[in-house]
N, C-alpha and C positions, 0 to 999 in steps of 0.2 A: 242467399241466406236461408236454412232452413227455421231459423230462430230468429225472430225480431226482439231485438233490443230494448227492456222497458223497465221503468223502476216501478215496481207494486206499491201501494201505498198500502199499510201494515201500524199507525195505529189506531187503534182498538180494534185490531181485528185476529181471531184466533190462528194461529199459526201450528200445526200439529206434526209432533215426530212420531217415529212408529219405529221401534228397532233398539239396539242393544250393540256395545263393544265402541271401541274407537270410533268406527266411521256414522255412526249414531252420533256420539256425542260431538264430531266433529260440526254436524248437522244443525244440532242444537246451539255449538258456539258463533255459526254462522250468525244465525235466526236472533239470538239475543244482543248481537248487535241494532235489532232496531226496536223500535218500537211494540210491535205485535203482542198479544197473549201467547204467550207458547203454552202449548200441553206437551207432554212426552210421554209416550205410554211404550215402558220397558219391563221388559219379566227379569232383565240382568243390568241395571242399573249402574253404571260406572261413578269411583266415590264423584269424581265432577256433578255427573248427574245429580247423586244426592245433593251435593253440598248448593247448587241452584237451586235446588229442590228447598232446604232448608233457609237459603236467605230471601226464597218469595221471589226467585226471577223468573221460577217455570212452575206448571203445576203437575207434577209427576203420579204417575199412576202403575204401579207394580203387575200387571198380570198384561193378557194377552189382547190385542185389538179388537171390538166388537165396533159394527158399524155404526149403532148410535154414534161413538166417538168421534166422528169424525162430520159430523149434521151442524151447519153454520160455520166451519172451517174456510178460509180463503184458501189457504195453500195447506198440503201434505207432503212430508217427507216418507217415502216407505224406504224407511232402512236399515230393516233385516238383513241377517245372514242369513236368510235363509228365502228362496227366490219365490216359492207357490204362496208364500206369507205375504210377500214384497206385491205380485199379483191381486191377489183377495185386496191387500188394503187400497192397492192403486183401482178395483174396478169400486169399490165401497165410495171413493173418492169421490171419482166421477160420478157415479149414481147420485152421490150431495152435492155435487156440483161445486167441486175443488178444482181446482189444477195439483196432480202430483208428480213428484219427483221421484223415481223408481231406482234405486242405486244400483249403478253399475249395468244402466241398460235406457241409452240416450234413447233408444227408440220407442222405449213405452213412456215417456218421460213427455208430458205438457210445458215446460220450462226446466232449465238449467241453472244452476245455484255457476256465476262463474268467480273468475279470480278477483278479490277484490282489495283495490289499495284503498285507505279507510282516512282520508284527513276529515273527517267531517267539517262540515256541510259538503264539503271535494269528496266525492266515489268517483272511482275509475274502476271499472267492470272490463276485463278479461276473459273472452270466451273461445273455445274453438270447438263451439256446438258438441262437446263430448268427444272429441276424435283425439285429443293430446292432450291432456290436464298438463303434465310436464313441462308440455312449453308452455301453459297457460299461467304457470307459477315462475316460470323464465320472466317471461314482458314481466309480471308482478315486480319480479327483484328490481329488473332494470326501471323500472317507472317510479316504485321507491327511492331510489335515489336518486331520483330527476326532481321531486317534487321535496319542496321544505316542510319541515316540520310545522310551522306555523302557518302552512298554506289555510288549514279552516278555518282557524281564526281570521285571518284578512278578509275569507269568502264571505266569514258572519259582519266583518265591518263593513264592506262592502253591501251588504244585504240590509243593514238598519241605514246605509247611507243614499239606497236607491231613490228613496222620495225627493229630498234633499235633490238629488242631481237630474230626477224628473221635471223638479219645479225651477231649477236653473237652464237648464240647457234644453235645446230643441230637440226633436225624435230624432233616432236618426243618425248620421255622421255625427255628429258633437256630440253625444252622449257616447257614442263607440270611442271616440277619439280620446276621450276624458279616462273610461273605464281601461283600457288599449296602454296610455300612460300611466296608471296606477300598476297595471300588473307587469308589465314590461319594465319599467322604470326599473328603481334601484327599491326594491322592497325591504319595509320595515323591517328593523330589529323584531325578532319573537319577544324579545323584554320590552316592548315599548306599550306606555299602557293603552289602557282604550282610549282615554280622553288625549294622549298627546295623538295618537293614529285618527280620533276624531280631526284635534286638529292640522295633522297633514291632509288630510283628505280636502278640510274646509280652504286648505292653503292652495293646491291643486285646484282646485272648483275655481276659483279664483283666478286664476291665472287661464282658464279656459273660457269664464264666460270675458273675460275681456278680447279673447279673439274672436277675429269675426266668423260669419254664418261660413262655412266651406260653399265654390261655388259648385255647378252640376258641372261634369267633361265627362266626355267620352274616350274608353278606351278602346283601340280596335288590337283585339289582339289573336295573333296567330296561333289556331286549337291544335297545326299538326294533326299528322294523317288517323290521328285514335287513339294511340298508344299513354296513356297520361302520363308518364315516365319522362316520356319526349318532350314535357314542354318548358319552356325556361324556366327559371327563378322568377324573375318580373312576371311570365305570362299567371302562375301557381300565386303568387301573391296577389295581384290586379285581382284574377277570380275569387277568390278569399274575401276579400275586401269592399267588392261590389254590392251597389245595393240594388241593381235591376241587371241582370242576363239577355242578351241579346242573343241567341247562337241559330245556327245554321242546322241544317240536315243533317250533317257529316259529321254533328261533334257528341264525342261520344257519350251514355251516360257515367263512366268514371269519371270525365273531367266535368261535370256538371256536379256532380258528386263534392268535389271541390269546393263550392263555392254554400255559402252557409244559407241554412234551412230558410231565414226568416227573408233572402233575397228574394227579388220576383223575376220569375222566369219568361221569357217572351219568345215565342217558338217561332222563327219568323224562315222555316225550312222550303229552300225551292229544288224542284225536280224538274229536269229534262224532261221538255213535253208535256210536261203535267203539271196537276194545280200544284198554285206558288202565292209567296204572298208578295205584292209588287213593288217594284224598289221603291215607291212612294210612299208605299205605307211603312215600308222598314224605315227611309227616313224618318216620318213621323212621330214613330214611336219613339228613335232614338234621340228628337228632337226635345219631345213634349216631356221626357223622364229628365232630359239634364236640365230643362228649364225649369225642374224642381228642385234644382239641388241635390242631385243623384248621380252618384259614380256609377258611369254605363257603361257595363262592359262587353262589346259587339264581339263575341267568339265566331272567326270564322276558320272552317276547316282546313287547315293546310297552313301556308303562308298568308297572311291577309293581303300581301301585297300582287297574288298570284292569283287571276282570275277570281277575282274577286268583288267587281263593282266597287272596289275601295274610292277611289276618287268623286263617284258622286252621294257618297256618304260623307266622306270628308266634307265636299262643297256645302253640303247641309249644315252640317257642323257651324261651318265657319259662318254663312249666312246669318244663322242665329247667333252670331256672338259668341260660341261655346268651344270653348281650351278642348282640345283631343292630343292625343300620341298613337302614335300605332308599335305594336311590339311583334316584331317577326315572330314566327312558325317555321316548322321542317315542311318544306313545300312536298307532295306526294310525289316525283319525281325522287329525289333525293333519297326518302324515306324506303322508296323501292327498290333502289340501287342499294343500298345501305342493308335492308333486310335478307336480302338476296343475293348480298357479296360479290357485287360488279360494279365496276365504274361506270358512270357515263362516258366519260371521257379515255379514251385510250391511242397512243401510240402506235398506228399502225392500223387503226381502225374507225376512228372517228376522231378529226380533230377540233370538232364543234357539236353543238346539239342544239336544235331547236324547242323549244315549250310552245304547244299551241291549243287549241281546244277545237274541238271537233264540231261545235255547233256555237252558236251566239244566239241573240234576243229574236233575228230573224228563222232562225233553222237550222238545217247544215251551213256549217262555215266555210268558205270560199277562201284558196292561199295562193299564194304565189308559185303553184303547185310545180309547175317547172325551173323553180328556181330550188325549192328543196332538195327535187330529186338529181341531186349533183354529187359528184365523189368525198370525201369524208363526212357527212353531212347523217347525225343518226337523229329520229325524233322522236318526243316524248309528248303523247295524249292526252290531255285530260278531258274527262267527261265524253269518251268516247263508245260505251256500249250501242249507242242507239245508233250510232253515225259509223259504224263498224265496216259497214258492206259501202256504202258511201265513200270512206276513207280508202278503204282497199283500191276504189274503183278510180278514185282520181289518179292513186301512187302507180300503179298499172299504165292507166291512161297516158300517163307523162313520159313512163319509160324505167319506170323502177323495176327490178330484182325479181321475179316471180317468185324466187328461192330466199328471198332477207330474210332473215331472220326476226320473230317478231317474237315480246317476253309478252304477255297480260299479266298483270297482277290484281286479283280482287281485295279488298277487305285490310287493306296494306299494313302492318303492326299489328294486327287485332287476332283474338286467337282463330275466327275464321280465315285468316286469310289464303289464300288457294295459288297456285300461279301453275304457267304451263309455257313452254317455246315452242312455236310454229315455224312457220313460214311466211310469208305476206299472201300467197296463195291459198292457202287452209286455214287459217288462224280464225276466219268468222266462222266457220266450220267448227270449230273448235271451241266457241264461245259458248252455241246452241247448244252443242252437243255437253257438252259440260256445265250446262243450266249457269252459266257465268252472270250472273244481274246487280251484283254486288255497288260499291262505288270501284270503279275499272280506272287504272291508268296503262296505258300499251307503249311500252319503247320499242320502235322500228330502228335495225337494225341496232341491237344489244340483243344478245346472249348471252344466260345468265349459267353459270357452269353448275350451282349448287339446282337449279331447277330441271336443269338438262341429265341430269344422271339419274333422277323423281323421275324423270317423263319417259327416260328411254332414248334419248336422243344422246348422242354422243358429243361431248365437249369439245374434243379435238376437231370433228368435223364440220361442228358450227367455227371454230375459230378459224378453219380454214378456208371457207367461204369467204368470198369478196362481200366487203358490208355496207359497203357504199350504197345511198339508195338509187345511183347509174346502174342500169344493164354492166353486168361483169365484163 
């Protein structure tokens, strides 16, 4: 974002236009929406203008901009037709130490006026940093109609009822849950007055403090390889609704994005060979937050149920008494195949695949290495960069392919991501060389046709290679 999102507060503080014709006054229509002093200093005044001018909602001034005018100002509009005018009032601005909005020039511009749907106390701001107004008044339409007319009024019953449901209910879950059913429910009539919406409210309150405290669980749910698009419905809502984040290295910041400001985020990221925070403490923390009463939700990257430590996170769980679910994830495997438009599985070329990880808690990972390397039999790596030359040396050692066919994929879903097909021979050649450091998963034996026509390798020739990871 080149523009951060923020509401000015604007009363009693001077608000100044500068400028003449339609897009002037559109400026000032904005502006008189809040609170603020406006000034408006125009040499061609439009009747609107007058007529704010005459019922005391602006204080209009006939001739041309001097910079006094603009000295204890919050915000400036310069919006002239005319651009060296637009310029002078935008540096006069600054020099007083304003923020201005320069029409029709996002880049001299300290803030953006965006699209705004108006239920008061409800704003919905619409912006696209200056680049598309058009669409910016598109979302407007479609988000009018989403929203009832009497949404601010509920917002304002809502707002005199906060105390009230402060002193009834606990922080926390029970007041979301309360707040959660008033707006989700079946919402008042716009004719109902305040005192009967008083007493819906006090009827709801009611019905919530007699349930009990919510207890804490844990949710383990699968983040999927980055992409936030990719993750369920369940995994989108759990995050949402969480009141502590548990997540991993690999989850991205979109899907962390997700989950609402006031959660607490607990960065609990381990790296291959490198500092990590230890599965005890990851217990711990997820222990000590539901023994509060907290919806925990442990994002881990990929599937949770796939290389994962999921099991002695679970046994913690359960140890302590505490309800968990686990919610699948698009495992990096899948997500590979999928972006890259090949099967794992294929007809003629692999009639199984193995998932294994290249290293564990001791180091490099030790396999059943001659049992892999057998005829239809294709595998899929995870956590392989560092164990790359290692991996190579075993699949060699046993009796595999010099010539397999080998996919890497970095960054998998994400707009980084990179991919390239080797061979089992050159492919860690190819890693280096390619500065490949990413998070890496490698399918031995899969060839991926949409990466092979990128890299110069020809599709038909990989397909016609024996794929087996046996000597041909």
């Amino acid at each position: 974002m080149e523009y951060l999102p923020v509401f000015v507060a604007t009363q009693g503080r001077r608000v100044v236009v500068v400028g003449e014709g339609q897009l002037a006054e559109a400026k000032c229509r904005a502006v008189l929406k809040s609170s603020a002093q406006v000034t408006l200093i125009s040499e061609a005044p439009t009747l609107a203008m007058r007529a704010w001018s005459a019922e005391g909602q602006l204080a209009l001034h006939t001739r041309s901009c001097r910079a006094s005018d603009l000295e204890g100002a919050r915000l400036v509009y310069a919006a002239s037709q005319d651009e060296v005018t637009n310029r002078r009032v935008a540096e006069w601005a600054r020099q007083a130490g304003a923020w201005v909005n320069v029409l029709d020039e996002p880049d001299q511009c300290d803030f953006i006026t965006p699209a705004v749907v108006d239920r008061d106390p409800v704003v919905v701001a619409i912006g696209t940093e200056g680049a598309a107004p058009v669409l910016a008044r598109q979302i407007k339409a479609d988000v009018e109609a989403m929203l009832p007319q009497n949404l601010g009024g509920l917002a304002l019953a809502a707002g005199r009822f906060r105390k009230r449901v402060g002193e009834a209910l606990l922080r926390g879950r029970p007041r979301r849950q309360f707040w959660r059913a008033f707006f989700r429910g079946e919402l008042p009539d716009a004719a109902m007055s305040e005192n009967d919406l008083g007493d819906y409210l006090e009827s709801l309150l009611l019905e919530h403090e007699q349930l009990s405290a919510p207890e804490g669980r844990i949710a383990f749910v699968g983040a999927g390889p980055g992409d936030a698009e990719l993750l369920t419905m369940k995994a989108r809502r759990l995050i949402h609704e969480a009141d502590v984040v548990v997540y991993d290295r690999l989850v991205s910041n979109d899907i962390l994005e997700l989950a609402r400001r006031e959660a607490k985020f607990i960065s609990v990221g381990k790296k291959g060979f490198g500092l990590a925070v230890s599965q005890q403490d990851i217990n711990a923390h997820l222990v000590k937050e539901a023994l509060q009463g907290s919806l925990v939700v442990r994002l881990k990257g990929g599937d949770a149920c796939m290389f994962g430590r999921l099991d002695e996170e679970l046994e913690a769980a359960a140890a302590a008494g505490i309800g968990s679910e686990v919610v699948s994830g698009i495992t990096a495997a899948s997500a590979a195949a999928a972006t890259l438009q090949v099967s794992l599985t294929r007809r003629n070329r692999n009639s199984s695949i193995t998932f294994l990880t290249a290293h564990d808690a001791k180091g490099f990972a030790e396999h059943e290495w001659q049992h892999l390397v057998r005829s239809g039999q294709s595998l899929a790596v995870y956590m392989g960069r560092k164990a790359a030359t290692f991996l190579q040396g075993r699949l060699l050692m046993h009796g595999a392919d010099r010539g397999l066919p080998v996919t890497c994929i970095e960054n998998i879903s994400l707009p980084a991501q990179r991919a390239f097909v080797s061979d089992l021979m050159g492919f860690t050649r190819e890693l280096d060389a390619k500065n490949f450091n990413g998070p890496l998963i490698i399918l031995i034996g899969i060839a991926d046709s949409v990466v092979s026509r990128a890299t110069g390798i020809g599709a038909q020739d990989i397909a016609s290679r024996e794929v087996a990871l046996g000597t041909a």
